[in-house]
Backbone as a ProteinNet text record, in pm:
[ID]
protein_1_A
[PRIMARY]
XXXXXXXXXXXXXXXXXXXXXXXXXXXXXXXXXXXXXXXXXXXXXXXXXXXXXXXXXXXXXXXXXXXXXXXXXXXXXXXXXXXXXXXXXXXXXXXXXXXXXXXXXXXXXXXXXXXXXXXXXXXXXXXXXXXXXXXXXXXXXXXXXXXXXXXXXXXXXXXXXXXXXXXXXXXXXXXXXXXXXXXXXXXXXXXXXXXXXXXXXXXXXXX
[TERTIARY]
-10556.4	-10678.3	-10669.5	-10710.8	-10677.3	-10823.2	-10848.4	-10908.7	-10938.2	-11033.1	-11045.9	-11104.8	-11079.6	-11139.6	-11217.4	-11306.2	-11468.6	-11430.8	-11509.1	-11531.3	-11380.7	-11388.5	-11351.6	-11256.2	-11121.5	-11086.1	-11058.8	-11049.8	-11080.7	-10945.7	-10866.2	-10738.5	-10742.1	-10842.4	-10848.5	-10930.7	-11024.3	-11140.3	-11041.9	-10943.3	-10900.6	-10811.1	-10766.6	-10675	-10739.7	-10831.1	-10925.4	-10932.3	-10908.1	-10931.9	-11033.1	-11072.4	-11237.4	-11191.9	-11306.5	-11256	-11192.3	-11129.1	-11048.7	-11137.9	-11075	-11172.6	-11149.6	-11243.7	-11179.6	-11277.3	-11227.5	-11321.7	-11330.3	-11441.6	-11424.6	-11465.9	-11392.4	-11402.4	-11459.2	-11532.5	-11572.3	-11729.8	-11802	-11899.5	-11976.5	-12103.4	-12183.5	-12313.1	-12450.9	-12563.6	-12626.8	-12782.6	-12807.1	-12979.8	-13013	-13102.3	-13153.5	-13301	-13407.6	-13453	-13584.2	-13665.9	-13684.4	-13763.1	-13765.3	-13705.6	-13544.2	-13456.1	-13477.5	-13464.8	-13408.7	-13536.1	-13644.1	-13747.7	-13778.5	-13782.9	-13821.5	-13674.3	-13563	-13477.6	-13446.2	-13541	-13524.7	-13605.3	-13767.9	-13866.5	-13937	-13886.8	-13964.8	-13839.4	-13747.1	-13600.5	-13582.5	-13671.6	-13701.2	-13513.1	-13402.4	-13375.2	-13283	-13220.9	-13128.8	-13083	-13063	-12959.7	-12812.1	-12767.1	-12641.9	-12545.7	-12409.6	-12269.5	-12204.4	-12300.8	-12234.7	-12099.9	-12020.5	-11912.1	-11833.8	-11899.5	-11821	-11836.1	-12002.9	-12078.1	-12071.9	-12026.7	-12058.8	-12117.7	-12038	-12089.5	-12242.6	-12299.4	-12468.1	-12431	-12492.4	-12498.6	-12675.3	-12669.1	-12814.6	-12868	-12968.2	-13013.5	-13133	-13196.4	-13291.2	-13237.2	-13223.1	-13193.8	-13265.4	-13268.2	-13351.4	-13260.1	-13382.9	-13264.1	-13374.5	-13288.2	-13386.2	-13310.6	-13434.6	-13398.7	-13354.2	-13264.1	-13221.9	-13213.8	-13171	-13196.7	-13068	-12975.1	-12891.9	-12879.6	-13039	-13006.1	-13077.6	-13004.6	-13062.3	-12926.8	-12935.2	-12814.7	-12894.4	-12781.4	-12812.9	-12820.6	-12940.9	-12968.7	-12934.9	-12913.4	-12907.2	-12911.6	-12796.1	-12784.2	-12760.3	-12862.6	-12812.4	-12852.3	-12762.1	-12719.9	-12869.4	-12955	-12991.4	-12967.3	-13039.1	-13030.8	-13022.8	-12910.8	-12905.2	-12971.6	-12931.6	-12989.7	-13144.3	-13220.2	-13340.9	-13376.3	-13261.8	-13232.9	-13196.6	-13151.7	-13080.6	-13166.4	-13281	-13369	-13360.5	-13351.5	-13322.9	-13119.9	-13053.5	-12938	-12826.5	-12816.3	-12753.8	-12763.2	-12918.8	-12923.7	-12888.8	-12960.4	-12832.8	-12675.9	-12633.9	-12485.3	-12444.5	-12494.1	-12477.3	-12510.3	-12644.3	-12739.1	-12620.7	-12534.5	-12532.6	-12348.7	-12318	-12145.7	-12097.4	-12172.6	-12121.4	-12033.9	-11941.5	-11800.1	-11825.8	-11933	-11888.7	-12059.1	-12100.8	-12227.2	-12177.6	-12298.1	-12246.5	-12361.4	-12349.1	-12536.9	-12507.8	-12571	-12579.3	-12618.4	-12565.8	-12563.1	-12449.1	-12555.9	-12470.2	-12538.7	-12545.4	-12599.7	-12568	-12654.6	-12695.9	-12600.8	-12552.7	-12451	-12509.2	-12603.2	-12628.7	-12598	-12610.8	-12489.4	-12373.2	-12339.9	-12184.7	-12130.8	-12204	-12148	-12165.6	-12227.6	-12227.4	-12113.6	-12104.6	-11965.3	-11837.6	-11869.9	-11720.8	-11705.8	-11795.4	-11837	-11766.3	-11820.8	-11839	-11684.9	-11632	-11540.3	-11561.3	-11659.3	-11693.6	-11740.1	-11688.7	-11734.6	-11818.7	-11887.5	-12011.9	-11908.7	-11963	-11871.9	-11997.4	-12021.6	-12060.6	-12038.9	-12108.4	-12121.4	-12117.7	-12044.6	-11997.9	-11967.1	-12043.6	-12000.8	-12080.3	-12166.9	-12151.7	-12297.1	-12327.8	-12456.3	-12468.8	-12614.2	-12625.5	-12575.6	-12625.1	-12574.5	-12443.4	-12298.1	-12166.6	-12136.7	-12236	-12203.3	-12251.6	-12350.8	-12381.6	-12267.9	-12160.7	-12085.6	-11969.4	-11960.6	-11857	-11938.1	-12019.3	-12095.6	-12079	-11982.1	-11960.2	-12024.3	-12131.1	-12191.4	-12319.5	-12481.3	-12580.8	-12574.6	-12520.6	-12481.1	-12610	-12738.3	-12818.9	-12949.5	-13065.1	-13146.9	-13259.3	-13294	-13434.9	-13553	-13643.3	-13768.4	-13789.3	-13766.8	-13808.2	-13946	-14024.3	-14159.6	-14250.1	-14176.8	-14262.2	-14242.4	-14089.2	-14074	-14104.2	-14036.3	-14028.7	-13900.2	-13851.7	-13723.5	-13629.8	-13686.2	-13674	-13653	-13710.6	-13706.5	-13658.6	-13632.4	-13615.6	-13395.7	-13355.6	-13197.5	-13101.3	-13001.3	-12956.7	-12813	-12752	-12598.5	-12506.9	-12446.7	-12358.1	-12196.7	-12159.6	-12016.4	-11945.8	-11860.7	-11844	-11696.3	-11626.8	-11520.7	-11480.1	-11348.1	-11346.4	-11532	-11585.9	-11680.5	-11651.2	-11747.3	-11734.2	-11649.9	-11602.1	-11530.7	-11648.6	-11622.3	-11692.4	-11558.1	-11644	-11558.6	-11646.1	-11487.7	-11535.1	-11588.7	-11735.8	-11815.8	-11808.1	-11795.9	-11786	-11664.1	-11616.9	-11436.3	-11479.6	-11372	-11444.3	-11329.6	-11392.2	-11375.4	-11510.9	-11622.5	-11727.5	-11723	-11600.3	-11618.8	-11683.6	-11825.6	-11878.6	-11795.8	-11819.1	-11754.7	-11844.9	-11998.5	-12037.7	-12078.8	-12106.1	-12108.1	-11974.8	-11851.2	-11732	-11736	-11779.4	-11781.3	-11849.3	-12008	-12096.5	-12025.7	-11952.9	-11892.1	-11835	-11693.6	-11571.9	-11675.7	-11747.4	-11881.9	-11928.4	-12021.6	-12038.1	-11928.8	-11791.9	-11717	-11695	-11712.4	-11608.9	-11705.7	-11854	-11955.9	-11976.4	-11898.5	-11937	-11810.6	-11704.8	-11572.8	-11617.8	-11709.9	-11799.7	-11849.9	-11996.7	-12063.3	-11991.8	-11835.6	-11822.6	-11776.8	-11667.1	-11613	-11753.3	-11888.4	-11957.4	-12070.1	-12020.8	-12064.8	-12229.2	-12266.6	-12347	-12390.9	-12433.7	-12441	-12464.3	-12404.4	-12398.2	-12550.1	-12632	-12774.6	-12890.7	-12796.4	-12947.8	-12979.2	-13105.8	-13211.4	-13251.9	-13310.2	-13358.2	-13500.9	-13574.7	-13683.1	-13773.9	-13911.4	-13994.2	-14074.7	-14102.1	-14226.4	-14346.3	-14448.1	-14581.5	-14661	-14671.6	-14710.7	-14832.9
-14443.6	-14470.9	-14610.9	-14593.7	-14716.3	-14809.8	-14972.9	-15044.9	-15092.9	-15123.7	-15138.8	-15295.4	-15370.9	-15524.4	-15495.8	-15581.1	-15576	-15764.9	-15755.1	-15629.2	-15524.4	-15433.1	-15335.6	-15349.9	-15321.6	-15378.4	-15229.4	-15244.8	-15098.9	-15040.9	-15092.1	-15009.1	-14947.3	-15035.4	-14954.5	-14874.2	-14857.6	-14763.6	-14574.6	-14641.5	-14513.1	-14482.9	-14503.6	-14486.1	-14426.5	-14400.6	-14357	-14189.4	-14114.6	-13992.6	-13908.8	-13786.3	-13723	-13673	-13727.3	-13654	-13750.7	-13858.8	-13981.9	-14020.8	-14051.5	-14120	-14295.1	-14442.1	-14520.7	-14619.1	-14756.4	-14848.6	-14950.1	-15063.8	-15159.4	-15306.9	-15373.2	-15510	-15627.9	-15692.2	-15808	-15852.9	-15857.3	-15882.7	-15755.9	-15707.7	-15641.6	-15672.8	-15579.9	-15611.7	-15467.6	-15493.1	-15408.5	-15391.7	-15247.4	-15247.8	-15074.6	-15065.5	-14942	-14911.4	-14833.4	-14779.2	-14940.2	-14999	-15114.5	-15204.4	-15172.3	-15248.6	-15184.1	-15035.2	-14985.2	-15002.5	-14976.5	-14986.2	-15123.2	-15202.6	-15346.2	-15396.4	-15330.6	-15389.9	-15331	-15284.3	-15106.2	-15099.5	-15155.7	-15123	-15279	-15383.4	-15526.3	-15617	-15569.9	-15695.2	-15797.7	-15741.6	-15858.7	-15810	-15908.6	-15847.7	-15970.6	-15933.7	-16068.3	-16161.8	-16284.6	-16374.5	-16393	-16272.9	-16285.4	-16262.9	-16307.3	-16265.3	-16160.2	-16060.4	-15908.9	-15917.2	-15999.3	-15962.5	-15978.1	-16066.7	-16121.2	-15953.6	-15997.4	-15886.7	-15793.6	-15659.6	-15542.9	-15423.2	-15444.1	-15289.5	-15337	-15205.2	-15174.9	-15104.9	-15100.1	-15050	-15033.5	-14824.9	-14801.1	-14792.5	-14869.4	-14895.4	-14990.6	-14945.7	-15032.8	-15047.1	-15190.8	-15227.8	-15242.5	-15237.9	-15287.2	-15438.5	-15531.6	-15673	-15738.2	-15842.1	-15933.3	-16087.2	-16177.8	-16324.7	-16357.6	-16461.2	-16527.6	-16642.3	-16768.6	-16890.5	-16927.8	-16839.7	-16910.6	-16866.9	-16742.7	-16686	-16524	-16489.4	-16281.6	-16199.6	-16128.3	-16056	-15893.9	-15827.4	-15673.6	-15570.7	-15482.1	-15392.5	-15289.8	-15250.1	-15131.1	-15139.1	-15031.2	-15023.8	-14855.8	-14787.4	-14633	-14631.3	-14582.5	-14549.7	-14469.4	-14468.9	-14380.7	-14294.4	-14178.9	-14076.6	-14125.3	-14169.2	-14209.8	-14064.7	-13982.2	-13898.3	-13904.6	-13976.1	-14038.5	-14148.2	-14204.7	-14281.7	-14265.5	-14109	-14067.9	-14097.7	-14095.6	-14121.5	-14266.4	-14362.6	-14502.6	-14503.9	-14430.1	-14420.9	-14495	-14414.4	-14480.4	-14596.7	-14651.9	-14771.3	-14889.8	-14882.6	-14971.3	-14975.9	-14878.4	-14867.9	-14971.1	-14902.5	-14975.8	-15100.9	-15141.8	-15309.9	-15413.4	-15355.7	-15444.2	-15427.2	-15328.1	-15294.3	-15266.9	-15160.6	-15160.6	-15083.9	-15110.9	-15081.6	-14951.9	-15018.4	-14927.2	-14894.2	-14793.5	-14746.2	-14696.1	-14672.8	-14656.4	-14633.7	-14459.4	-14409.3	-14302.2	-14219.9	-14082.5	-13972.8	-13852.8	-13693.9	-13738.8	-13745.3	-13725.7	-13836.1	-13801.6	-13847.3	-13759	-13766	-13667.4	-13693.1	-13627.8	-13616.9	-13746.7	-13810.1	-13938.8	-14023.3	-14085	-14167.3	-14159.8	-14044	-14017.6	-14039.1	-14007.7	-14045.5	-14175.6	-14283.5	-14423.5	-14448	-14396.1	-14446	-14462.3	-14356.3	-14294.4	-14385.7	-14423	-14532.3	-14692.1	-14718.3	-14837	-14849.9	-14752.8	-14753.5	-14783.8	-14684.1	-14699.6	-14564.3	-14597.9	-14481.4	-14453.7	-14341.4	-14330.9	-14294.8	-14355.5	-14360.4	-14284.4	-14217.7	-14150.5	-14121.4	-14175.3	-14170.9	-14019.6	-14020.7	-13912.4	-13928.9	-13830.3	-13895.2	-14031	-14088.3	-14236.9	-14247.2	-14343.6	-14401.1	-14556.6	-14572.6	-14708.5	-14841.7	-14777.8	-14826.6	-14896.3	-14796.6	-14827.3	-14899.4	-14890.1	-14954.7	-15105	-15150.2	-15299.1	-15400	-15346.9	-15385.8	-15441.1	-15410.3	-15384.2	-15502	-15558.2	-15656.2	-15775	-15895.3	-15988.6	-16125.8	-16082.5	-16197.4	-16144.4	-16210.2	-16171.3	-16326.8	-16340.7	-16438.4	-16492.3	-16370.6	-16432.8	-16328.5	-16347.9	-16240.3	-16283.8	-16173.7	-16207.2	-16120.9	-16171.8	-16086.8	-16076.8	-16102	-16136.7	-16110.6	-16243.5	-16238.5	-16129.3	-16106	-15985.6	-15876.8	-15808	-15680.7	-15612.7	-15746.2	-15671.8	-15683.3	-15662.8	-15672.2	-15538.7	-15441.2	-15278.8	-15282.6	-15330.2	-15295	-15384.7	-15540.2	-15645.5	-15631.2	-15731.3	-15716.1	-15841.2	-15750.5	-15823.8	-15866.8	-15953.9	-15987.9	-15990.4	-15895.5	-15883.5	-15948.2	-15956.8	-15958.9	-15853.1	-15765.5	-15666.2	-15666.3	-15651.3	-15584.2	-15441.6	-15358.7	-15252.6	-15180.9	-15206	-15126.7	-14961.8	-14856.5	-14729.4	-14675.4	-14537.2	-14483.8	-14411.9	-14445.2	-14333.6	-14252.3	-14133.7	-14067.7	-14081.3	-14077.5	-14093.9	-13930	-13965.7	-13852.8	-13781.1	-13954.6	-13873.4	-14012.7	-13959.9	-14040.2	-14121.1	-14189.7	-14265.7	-14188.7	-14062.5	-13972.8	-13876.6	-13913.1	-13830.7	-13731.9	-13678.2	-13562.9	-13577.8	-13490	-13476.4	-13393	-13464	-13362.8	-13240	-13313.9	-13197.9	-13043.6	-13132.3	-13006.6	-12886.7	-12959.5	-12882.5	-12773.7	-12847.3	-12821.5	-12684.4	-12661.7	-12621.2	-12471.4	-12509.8	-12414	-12322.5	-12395.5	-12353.9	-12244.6	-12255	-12175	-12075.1	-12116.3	-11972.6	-11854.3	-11937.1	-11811.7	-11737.8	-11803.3	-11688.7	-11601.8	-11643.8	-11549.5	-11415.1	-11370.1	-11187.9	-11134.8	-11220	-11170.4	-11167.6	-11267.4	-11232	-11149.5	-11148.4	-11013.6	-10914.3	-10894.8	-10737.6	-10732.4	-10807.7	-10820	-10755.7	-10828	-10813.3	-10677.6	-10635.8	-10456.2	-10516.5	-10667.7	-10653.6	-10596.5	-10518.6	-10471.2	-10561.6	-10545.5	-10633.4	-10630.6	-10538.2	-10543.5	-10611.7	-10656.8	-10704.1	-10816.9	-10843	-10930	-10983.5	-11138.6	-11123.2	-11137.6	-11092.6	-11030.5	-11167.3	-11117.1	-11240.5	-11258.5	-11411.7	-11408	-11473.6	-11405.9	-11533.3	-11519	-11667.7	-11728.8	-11772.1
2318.8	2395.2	2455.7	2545.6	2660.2	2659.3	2691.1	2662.9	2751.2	2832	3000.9	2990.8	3026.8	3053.5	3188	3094.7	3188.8	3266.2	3417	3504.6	3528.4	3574.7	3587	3745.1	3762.5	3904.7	3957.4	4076.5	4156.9	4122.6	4113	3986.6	3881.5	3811.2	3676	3684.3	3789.6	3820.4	3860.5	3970.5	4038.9	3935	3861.5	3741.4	3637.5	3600	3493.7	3545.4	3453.1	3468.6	3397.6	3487.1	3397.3	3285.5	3208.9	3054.7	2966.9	3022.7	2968.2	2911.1	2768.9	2636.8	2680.7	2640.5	2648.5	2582	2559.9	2600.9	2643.7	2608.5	2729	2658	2695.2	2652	2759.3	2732.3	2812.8	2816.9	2944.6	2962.7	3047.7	2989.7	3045.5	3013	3091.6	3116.4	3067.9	3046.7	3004.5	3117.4	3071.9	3151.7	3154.4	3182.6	3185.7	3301.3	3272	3413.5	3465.7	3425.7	3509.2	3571.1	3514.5	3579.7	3687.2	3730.8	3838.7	3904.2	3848.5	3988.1	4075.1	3949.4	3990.1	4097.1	4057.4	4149.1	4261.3	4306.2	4383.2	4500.7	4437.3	4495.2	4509.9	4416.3	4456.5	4482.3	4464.8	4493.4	4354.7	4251.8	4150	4084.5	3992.9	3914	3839.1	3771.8	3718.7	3749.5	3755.3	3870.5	3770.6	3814.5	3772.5	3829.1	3834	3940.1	3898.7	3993.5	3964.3	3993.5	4051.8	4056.8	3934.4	3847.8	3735	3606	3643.6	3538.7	3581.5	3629.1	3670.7	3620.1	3490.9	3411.9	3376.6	3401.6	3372.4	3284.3	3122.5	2987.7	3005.4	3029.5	2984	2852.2	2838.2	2692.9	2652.6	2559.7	2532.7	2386.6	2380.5	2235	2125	2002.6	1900	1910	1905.4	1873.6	1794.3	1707.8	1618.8	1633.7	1637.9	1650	1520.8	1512.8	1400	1445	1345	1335.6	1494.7	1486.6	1536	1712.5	1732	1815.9	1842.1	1906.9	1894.9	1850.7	1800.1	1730.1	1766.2	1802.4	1811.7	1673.9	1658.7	1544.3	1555.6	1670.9	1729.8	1874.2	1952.6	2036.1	2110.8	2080.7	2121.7	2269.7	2378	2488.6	2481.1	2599.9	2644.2	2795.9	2811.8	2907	2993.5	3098	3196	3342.5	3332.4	3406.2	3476.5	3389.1	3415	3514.1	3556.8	3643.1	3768.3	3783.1	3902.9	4045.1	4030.5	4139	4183.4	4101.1	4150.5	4184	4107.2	4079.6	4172.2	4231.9	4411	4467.4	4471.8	4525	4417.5	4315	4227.1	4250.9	4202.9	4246	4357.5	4485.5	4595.5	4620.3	4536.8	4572.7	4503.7	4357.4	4281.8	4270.3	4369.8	4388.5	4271.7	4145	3980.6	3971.8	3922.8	3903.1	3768.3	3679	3586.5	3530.3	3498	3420	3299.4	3178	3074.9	3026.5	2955.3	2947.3	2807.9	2865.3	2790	2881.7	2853.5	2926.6	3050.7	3168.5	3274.9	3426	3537.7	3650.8	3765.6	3841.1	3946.9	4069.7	4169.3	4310.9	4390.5	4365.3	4462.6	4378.8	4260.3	4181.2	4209.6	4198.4	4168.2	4330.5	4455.9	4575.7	4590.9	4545.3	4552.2	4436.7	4352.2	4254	4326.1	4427.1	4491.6	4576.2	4671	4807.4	4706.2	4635.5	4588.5	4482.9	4408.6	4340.6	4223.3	4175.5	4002.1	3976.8	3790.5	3697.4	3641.3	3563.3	3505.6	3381.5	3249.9	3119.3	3011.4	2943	2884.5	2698.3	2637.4	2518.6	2465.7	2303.6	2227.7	2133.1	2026.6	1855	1856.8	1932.8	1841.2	1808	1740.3	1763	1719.8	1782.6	1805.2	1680	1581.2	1471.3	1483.4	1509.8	1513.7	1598.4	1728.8	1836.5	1826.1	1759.9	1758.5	1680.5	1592.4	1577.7	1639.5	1759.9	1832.7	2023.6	1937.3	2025.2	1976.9	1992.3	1956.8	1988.3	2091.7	2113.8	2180.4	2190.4	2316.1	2348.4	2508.2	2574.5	2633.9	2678.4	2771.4	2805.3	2831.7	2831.8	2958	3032.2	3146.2	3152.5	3155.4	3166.5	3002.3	2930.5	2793.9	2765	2796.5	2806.5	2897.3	3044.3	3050.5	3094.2	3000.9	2991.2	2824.1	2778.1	2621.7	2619.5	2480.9	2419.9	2482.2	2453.8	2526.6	2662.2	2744.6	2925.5	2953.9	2930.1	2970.6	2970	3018.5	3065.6	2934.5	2939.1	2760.1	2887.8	2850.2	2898.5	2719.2	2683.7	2594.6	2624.4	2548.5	2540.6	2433.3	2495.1	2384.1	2381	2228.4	2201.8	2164	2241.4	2220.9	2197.3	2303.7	2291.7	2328.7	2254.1	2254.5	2114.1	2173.6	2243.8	2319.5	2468.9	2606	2662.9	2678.3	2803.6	2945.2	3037	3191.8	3186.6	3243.1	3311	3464.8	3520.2	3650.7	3710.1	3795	3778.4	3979.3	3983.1	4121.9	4265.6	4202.2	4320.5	4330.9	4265.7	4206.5	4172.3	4094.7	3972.1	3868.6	3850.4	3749.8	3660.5	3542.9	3427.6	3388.6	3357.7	3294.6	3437.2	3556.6	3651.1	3634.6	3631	3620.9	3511.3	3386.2	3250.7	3293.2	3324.2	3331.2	3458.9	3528.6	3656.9	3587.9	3485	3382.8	3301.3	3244.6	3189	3224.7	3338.8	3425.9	3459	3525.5	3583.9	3402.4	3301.5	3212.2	3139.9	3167.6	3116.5	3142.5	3235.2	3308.1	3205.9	3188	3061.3	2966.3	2888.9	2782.2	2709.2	2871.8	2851.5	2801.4	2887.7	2872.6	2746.1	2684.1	2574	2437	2492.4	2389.4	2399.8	2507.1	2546	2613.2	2699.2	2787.3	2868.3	2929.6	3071.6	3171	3306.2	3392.7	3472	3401.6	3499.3	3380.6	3274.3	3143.9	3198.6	3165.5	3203.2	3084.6	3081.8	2944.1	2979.4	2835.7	2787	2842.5	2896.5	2975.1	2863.9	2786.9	2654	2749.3	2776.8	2799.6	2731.6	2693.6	2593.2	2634.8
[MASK]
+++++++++++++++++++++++++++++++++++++++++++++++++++++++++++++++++++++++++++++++++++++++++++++++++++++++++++++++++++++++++++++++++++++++++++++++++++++++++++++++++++++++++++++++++++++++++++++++++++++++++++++++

């Protein structure tokens, strides 16, 4: 399994294949619904050098202050798919090389991934728990006071973070659309195998 240094160079982007397990070392950002709207719909958003920082890590963290600082409790990936409506124009506003969520993202992400030359990386097997380990530093935080710990934007530094697989690759192949295609065609072989008929319907409940 291969170890990608963050940011991410448009080499290691076109080099990454769907389905490729990996992870990623360096510096990333974190961020929710409000990242995307507020940076979407008011221009408000981090002042940070996306070129340095690229990867967007979806997530709202549990984090707790300590004497020396904020340390991460938890870090479980959430549903990036929820995002797909802001999706694109991030991509494009902020040139992100790399996203990093849960499930999947919708054909207007994935055509700004392709435009821009980045991946959507996708969590499996893990949870947040395993993953705060694998966070060696919280470098920097905005909107603190008035997002909340949850909505507000974390700057991590991570080692061997993950293991993610590439979801959708920076040619915009979705995996799970493919996945989901591979599926359909072998279901009518199924059926028959399991003595379906090709005219059953299933049963309507209203409730």
């Amino acid at each position: 399994m291969r170890d990608i240094k963050l940011p991410m160079s448009e080499a290691d982007v076109k080099s990454l294949e769907l389905g490729e397990m990996i992870t990623v070392s360096g510096l990333l950002f974190t961020g929710r619904s409000r990242f995307h709207i507020r940076s979407v719909e008011d221009n408000i958003y981090p002042d940070l050098d996306y070129e340095k920082i690229n990867c967007f890590f979806h997530v709202g963290p549990v984090m707790r202050q300590t004497d020396d600082g904020w340390e991460v409790v938890s870090c479980e990936p959430t549903s990036s798919i929820r995002f797909e409506r802001y999706g694109a124009d991030v991509v494009r506003k902020f040139k992100l090389r790399t996203l990093i969520g849960k499930t999947t993202m919708g054909p207007a992400t994935a055509e700004a991934l392709k435009e821009v030359g980045g991946v959507y990386l996708s969590k499996i097997g893990l949870s947040g728990n395993a993953l705060k380990e694998q966070v060696k530093k919280v470098h920097d935080v905005y909107f603190l006071e008035e997002l909340g710990k949850t909505e507000c934007s974390w700057v991590y530094e991570v080692d061997h973070f993950g293991p993610f697989f590439v979801a959708i690759d920076a040619n915009g192949r979705n995996y799970f659309q493919e996945l989901a295609r591979d599926a359909e065609s072998k279901m009518p072989e199924i059926e028959r195998q399991l003595g379906i008929p090709e005219d059953y319907t299933f049963t309507e409940v209203n409730g």
